[in-house]
N, C-alpha and C positions, 0 to 999 in steps of 0.2 A: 462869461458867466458872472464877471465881476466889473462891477461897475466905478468910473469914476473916481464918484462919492463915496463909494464901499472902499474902496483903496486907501485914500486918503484921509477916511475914518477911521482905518488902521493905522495907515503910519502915525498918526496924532495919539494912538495910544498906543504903541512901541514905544515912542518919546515920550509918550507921562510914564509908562513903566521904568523907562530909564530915569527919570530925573526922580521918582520916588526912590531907587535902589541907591542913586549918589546920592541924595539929600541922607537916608537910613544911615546908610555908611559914612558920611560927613558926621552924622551927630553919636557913634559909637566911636568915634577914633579919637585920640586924645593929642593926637600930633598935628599943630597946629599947619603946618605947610600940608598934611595932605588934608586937613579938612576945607582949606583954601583950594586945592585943586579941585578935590569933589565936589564943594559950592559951586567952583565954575561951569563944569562938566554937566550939575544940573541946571544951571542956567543955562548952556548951551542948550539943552534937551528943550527947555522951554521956547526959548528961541525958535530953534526947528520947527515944535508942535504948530507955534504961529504962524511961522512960514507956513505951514501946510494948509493953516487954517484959510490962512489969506488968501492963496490959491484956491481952496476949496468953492470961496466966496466971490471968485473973477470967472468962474468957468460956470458954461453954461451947460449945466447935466440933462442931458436927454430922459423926459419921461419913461419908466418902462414898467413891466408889471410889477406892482406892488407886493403883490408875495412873492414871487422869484426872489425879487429886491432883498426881503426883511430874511428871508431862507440863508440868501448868498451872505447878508450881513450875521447872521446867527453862526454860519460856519465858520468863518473866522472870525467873528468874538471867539468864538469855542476853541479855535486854533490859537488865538494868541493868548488870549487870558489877561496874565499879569506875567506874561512871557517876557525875559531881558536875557535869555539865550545865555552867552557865556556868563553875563553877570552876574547868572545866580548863585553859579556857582563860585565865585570871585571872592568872595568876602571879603570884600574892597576894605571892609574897617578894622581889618587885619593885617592889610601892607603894612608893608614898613617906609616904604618909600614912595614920592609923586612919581618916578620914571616905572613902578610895577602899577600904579592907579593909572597911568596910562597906556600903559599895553594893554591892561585888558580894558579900556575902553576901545583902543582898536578891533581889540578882537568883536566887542558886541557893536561893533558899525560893522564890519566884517560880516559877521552874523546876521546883521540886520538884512546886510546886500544879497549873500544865500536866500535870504524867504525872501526877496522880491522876486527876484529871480526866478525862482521857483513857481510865482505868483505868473508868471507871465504864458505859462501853460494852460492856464483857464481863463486867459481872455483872448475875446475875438475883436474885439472892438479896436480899431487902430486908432484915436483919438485915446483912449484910456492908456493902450501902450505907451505911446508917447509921454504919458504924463508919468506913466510908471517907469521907463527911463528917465524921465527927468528927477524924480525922488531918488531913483540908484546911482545918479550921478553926485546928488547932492550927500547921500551917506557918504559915497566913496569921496566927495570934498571934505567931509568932519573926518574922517579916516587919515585921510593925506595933512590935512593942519594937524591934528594929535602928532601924527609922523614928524611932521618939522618940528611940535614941538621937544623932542628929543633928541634932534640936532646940536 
């Protein structure tokens, strides 16, 4: 049901919604180490978004019907929104410290990996799974560095 391009035009706005929610939260905290971490966290997210872009831009997406297409992209926009899952409710510019700004950034790659996952019941296409494996691999990589960085 979902395409690709559909996929990967989500994941690229799960990651502007995350780097909008660190950047908010960076500039209402007054504590200068966690607004450092939240600066990074949205330049991570940025990061990502490009990564995905640049994938988006090397694969060769199979024509399919145009309305199906704009239907299945309208269902999740409507699903994700301006969705950042645990973050929202985080008020990251409320921690007190860089090791609580980073749990819950695990928690929202965490989160993020549930709705792919979830995502992968409405496709048939094994070329699109594949890639949608590859993107829950790559959350579960930002998951696991946040992890170390707590070490």
């Amino acid at each position: 049901m979902f395409s690709i391009s559909e996929i990967l035009d989500l994941a690229m706005r799960l990651e502007k919604n995350g780097e909008n929610t660190y950047r908010d939260a960076a500039a209402r905290t007054t504590e200068p180490a966690l607004r450092g971490m939240l600066e990074k966290l949205a330049d991570d997210e940025v990061r990502h978004a490009e990564w995905f872009a640049e994938l988006k831009e090397t694969l060769q997406v199979p024509e399919g019907d145009p309305d199906l297409e704009e239907m299945a992209g309208e269902i999740l926009g409507g699903v994700v929104g301006d969705q950042t899952f645990s973050l929202k409710e985080a008020r990251l510019g409320e921690l007190k410290s860089v090791e609580e700004v980073i749990e819950r950034a695990i928690e929202f790659e965490e989160d993020t990996v549930l709705f792919y996952e979830m995502l992968r019941a409405f496709i048939q296409d094994e070329d699109t799974l594949k890639l949608l494996e590859m993107i829950i691999a790559e959350e579960r990589d930002h998951a696991a560095a946040l992890r170390k960085s707590l070490a």
